[in-house]
C-alpha positions as a Markdown table, in Angstrom:
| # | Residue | x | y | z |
|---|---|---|---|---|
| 1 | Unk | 67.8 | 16.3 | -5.4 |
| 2 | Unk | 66.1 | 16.0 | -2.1 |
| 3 | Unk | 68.1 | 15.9 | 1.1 |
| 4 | Unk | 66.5 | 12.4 | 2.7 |
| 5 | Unk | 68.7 | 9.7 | 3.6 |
| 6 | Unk | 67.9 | 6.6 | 2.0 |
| 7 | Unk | 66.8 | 4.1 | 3.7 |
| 8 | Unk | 66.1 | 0.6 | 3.8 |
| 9 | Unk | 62.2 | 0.8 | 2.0 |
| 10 | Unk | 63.7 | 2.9 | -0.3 |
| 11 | Unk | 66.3 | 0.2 | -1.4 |
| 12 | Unk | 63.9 | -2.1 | -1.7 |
| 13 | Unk | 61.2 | -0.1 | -3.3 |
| 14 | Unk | 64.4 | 0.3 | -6.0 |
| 15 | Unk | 64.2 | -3.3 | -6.6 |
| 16 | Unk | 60.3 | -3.6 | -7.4 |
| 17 | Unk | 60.9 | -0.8 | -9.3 |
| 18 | Unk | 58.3 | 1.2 | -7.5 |
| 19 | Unk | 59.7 | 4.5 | -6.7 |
| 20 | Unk | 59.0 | 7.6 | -8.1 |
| 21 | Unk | 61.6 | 9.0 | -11.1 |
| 22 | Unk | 63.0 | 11.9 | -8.4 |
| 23 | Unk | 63.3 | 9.3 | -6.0 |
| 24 | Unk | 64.9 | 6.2 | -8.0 |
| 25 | Unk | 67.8 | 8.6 | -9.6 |
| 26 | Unk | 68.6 | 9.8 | -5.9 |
| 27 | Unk | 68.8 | 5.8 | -4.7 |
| 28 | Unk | 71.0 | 5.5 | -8.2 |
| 29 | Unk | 73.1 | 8.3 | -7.0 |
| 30 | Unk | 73.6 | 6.6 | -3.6 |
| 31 | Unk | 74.6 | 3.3 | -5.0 |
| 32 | Unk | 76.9 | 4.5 | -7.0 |
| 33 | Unk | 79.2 | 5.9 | -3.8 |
| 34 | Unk | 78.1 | 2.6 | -1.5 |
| 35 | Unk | 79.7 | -0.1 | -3.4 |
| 36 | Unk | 78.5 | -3.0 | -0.3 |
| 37 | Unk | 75.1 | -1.5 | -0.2 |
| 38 | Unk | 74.9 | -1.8 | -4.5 |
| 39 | Unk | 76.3 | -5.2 | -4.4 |
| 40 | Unk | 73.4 | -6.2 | -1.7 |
| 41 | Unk | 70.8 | -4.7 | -3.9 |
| 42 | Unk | 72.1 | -6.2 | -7.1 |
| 43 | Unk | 71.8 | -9.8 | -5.3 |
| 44 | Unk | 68.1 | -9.3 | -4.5 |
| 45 | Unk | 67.3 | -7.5 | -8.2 |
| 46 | Unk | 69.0 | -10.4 | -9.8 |
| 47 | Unk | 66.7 | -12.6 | -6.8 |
| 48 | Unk | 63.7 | -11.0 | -8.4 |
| 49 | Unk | 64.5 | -11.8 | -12.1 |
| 50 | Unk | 64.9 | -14.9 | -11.5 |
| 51 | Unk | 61.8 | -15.5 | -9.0 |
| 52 | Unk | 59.9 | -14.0 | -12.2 |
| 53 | Unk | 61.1 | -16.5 | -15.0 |
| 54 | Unk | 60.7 | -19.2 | -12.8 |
| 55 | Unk | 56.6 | -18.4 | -12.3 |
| 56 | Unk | 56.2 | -16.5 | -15.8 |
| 57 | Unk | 54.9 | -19.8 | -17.4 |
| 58 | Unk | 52.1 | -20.4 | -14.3 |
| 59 | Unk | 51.4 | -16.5 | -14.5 |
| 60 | Unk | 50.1 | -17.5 | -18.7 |
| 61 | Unk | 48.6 | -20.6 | -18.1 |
| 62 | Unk | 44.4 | -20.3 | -18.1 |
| 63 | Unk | 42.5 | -19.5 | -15.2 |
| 64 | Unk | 41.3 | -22.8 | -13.1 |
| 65 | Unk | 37.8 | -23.4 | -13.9 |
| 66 | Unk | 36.8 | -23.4 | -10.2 |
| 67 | Unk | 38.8 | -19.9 | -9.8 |
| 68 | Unk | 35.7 | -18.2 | -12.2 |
| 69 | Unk | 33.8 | -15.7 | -10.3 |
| 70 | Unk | 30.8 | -16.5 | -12.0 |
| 71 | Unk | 31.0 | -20.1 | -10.9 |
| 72 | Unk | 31.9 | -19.0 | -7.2 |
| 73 | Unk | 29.0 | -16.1 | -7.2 |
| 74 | Unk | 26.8 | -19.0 | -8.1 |
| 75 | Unk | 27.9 | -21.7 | -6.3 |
| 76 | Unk | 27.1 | -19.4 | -2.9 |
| 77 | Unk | 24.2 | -18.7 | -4.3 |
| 78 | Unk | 22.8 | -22.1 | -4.3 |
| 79 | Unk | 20.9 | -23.7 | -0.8 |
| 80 | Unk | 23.5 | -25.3 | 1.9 |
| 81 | Unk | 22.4 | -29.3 | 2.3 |
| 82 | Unk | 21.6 | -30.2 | 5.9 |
| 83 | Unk | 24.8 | -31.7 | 7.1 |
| 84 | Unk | 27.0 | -28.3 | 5.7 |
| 85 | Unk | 24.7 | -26.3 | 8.1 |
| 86 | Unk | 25.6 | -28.8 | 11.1 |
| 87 | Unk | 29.2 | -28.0 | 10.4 |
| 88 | Unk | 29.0 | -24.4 | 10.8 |
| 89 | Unk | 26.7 | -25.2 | 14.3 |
| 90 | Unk | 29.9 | -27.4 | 15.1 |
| 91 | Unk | 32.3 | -24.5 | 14.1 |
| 92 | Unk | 30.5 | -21.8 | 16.3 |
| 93 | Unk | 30.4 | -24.4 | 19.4 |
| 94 | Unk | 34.1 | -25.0 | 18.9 |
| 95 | Unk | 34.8 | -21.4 | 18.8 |
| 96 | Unk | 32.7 | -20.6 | 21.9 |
| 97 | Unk | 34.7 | -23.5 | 23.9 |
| 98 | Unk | 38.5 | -22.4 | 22.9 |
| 99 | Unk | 37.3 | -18.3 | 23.4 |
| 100 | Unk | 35.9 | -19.4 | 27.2 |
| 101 | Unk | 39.4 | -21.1 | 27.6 |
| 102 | Unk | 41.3 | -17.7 | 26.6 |
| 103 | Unk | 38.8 | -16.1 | 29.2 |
| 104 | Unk | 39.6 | -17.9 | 31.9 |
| 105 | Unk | 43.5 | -18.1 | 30.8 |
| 106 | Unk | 43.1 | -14.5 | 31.3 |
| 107 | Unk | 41.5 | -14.3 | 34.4 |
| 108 | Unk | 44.0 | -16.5 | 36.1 |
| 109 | Unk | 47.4 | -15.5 | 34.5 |
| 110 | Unk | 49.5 | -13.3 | 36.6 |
| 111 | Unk | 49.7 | -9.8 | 34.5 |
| 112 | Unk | 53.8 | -8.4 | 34.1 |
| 113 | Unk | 54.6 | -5.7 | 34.9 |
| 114 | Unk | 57.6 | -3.5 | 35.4 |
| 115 | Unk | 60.6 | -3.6 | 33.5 |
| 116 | Unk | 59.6 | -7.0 | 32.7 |
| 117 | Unk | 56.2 | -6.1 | 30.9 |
| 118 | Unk | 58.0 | -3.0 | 28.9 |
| 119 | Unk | 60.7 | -5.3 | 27.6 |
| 120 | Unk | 57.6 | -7.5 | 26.7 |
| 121 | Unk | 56.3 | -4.7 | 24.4 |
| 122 | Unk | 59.9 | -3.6 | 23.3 |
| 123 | Unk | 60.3 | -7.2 | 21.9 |
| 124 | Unk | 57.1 | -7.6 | 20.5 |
| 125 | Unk | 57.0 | -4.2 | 18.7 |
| 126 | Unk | 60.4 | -4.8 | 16.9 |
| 127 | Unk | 59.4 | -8.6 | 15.7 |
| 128 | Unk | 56.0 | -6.6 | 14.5 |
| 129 | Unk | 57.4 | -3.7 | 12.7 |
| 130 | Unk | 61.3 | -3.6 | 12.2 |
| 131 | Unk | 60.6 | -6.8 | 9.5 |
| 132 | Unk | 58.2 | -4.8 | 8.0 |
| 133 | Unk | 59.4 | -3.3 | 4.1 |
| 134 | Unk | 56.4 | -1.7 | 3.3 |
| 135 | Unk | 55.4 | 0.5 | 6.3 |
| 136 | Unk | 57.5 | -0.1 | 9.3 |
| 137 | Unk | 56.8 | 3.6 | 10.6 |
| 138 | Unk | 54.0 | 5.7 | 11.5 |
| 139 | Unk | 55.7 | 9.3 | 11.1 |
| 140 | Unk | 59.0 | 9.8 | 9.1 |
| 141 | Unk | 59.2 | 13.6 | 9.9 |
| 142 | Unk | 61.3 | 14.0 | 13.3 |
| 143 | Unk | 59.3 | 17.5 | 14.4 |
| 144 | Unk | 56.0 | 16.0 | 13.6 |
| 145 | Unk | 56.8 | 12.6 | 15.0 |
| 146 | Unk | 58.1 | 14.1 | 18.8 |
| 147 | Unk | 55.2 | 16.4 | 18.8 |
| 148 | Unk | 52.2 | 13.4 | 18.1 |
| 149 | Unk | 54.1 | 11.1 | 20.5 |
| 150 | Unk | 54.7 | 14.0 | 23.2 |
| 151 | Unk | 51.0 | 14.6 | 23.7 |
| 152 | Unk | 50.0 | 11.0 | 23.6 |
| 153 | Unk | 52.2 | 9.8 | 26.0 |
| 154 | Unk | 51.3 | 13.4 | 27.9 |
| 155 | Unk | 54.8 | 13.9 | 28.9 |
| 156 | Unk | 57.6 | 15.3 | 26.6 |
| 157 | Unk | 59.9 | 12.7 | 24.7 |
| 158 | Unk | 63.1 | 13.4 | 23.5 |
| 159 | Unk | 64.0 | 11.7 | 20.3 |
| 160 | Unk | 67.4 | 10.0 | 20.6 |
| 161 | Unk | 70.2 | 10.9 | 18.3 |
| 162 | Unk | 72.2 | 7.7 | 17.3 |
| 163 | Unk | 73.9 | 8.9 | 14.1 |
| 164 | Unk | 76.8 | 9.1 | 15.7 |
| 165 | Unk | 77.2 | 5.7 | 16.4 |
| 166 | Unk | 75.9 | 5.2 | 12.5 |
| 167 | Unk | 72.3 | 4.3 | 13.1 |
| 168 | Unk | 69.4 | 6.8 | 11.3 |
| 169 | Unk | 65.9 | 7.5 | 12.3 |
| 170 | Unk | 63.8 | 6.1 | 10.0 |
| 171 | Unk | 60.5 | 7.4 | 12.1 |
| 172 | Unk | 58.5 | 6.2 | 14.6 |
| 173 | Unk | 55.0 | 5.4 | 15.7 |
| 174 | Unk | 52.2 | 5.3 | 19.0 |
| 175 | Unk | 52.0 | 1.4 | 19.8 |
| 176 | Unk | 49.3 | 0.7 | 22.1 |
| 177 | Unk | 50.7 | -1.6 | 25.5 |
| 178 | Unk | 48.2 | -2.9 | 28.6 |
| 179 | Unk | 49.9 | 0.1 | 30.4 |
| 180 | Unk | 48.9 | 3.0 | 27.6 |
| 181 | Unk | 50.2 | 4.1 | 24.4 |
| 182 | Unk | 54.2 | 3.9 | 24.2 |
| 183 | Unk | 56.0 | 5.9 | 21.9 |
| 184 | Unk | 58.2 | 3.5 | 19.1 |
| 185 | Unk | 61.1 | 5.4 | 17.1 |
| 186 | Unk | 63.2 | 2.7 | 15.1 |
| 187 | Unk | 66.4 | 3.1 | 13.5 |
| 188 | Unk | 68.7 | 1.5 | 10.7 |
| 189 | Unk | 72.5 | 1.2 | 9.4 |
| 190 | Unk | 73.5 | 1.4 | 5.7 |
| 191 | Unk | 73.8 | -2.7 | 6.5 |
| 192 | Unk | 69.7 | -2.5 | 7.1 |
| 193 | Unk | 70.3 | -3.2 | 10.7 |
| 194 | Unk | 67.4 | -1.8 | 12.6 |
| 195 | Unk | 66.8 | -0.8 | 16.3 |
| 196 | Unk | 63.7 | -0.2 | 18.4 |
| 197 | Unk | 63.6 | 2.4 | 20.9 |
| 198 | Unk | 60.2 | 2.0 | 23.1 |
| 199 | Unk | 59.3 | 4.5 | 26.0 |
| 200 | Unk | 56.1 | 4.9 | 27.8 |
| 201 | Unk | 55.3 | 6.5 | 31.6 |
| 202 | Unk | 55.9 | 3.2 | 34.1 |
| 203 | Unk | 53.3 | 2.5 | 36.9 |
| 204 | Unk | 55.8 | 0.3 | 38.7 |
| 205 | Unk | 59.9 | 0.8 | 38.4 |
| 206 | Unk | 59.7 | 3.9 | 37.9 |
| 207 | Unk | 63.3 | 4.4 | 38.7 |
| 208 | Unk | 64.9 | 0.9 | 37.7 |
| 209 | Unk | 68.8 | -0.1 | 36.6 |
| 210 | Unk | 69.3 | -0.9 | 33.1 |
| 211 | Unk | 68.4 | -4.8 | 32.9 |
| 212 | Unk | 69.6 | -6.6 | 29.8 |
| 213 | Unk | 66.9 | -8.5 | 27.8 |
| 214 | Unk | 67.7 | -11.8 | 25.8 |
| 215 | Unk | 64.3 | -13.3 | 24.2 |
| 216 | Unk | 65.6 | -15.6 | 21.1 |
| 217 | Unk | 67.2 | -13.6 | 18.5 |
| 218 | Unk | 65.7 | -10.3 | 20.3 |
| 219 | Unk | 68.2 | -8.5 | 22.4 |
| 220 | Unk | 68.9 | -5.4 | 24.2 |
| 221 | Unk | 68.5 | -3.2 | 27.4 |
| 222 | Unk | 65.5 | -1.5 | 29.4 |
| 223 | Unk | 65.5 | 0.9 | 32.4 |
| 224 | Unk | 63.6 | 3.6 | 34.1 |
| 225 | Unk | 64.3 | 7.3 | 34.9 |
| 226 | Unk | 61.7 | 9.6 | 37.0 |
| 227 | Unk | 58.8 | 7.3 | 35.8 |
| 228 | Unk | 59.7 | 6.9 | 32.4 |
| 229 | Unk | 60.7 | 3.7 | 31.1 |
| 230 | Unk | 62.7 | 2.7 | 28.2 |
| 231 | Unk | 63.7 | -0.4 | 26.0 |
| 232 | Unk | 66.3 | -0.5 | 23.2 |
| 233 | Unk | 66.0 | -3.9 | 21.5 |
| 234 | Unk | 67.8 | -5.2 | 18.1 |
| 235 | Unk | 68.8 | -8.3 | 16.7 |
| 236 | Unk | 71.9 | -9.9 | 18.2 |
| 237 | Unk | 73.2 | -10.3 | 21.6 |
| 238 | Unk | 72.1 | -8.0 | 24.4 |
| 239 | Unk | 75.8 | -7.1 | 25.2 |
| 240 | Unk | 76.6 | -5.3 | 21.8 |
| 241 | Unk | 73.8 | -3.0 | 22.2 |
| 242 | Unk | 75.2 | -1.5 | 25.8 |
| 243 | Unk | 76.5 | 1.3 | 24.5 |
| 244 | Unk | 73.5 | 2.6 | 22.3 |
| 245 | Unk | 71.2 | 2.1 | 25.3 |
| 246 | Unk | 73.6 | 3.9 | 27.1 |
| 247 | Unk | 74.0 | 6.8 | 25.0 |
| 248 | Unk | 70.1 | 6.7 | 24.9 |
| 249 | Unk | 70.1 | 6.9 | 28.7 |
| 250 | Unk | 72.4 | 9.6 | 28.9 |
| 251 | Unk | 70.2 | 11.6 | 26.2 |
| 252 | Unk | 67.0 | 11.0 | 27.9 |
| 253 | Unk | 67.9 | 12.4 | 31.4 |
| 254 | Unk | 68.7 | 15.5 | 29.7 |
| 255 | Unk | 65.5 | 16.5 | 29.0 |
């Protein structure tokens, strides 16, 4: 038995039955002693089954004639009439039009920047990647993940420790921003809760107080120590993510 924590890809890698042998009788193991966490998994296994016998009779009906490869391969084969070949011109002019528009939206929009702009990328990188089953990380490995990030960013970063306040690295990844690569570790609870912790070198607020961030169901925190900024966002209200972002804080300034 290996010593990795489980987390939330391997639970649901246990209900599509994908894991490995090793892997699937460690998960077992684990469900056995976390009776909430098995009675969440059992909901989505019994989900699946039932997803499956509803489709199973579509799954064995024939394939649509106009689904057959042959009839496609043939079908592109044959010469476009006039009027199919003014559509495309149409396409291509409507395309050029609405791509001049995102030009001159560009031009003219006033860039963020600041606090503001790294809670921008905070947000958007957890709604990107903390949904994400299949690969929400990069680099799983905490030694190998601080060292890839570290000479990205071109400044050492400290990975913060939240198992203490029950929250596990799950890994991290580089994420590119308008202001340079950030450095992305995310987090999760046995519940499958999952955090985002973002920090990348700040042009502007370089030192700045932590400034809470509410964006729909996005919440959390972002501040900035000796030109380093950084963003903890989750799901929930901003408020019940103070004292992560704090402990976060208190870790960072000791590096």
């Amino acid at each position: 038995m290996s010593n990795r924590p489980i987390t939330e890809d391997d639970l649901h890698a246990y209900v599509d039955r994908a894991l490995e042998p090793e892997r699937e009788a460690e998960v077992v193991a684990y469900l056995e002693k976390h009776s909430d966490v098995a009675k969440r998994i059992a909901a989505f296994s019994d989900q699946r089954d039932l997803l499956r016998s509803a489709l199973l009779p579509i799954a064995e009906e024939p394939l649509p004639p106009q689904l057959n490869l042959a009839r496609i391969i043939e079908s592109q084969r044959r010469p476009r009439p006039p009027a199919f070949r003014w559509a495309i011109a149409a396409m291509l002019l409507l395309s050029i039009g609405g791509l001049s528009g995102w030009v001159i939206r560009g031009a003219t929009q006033v860039s963020t920047s600041g606090l503001t702009a790294l809670a921008q990328e905070a947000s958007e990188s957890y709604r990107v990647y903390a949904s994400d089953h299949i690969r929400p990380v990069e680099l799983r490995d905490s030694t190998e993940l601080v060292q890839w990030v570290s000479s990205q960013l071109r400044q050492p970063v400290k990975l913060p420790d939240l198992s203490k306040s029950g929250y596990r690295l799950m890994g991290g990844r580089v994420v590119p921003t308008a202001h340079g690569p950030a450095a992305m570790f995310m987090y999760d609870d046995d519940h499958g809760e999952r955090l985002v912790v973002l920090t990348r070198p700040m042009t502007s607020d370089q030192n700045a107080p932590m400034a809470p961030l509410a964006g729909g169901d996005v919440g959390g925190f972002s501040w900035a120590d000796g030109g380093m900024g950084y963003s903890l966002v989750g799901h929930g209200a901003a408020e019940s993510l103070r004292p992560l972002a704090n402990e976060v804080r208190k870790q960072a300034r000791s590096i």
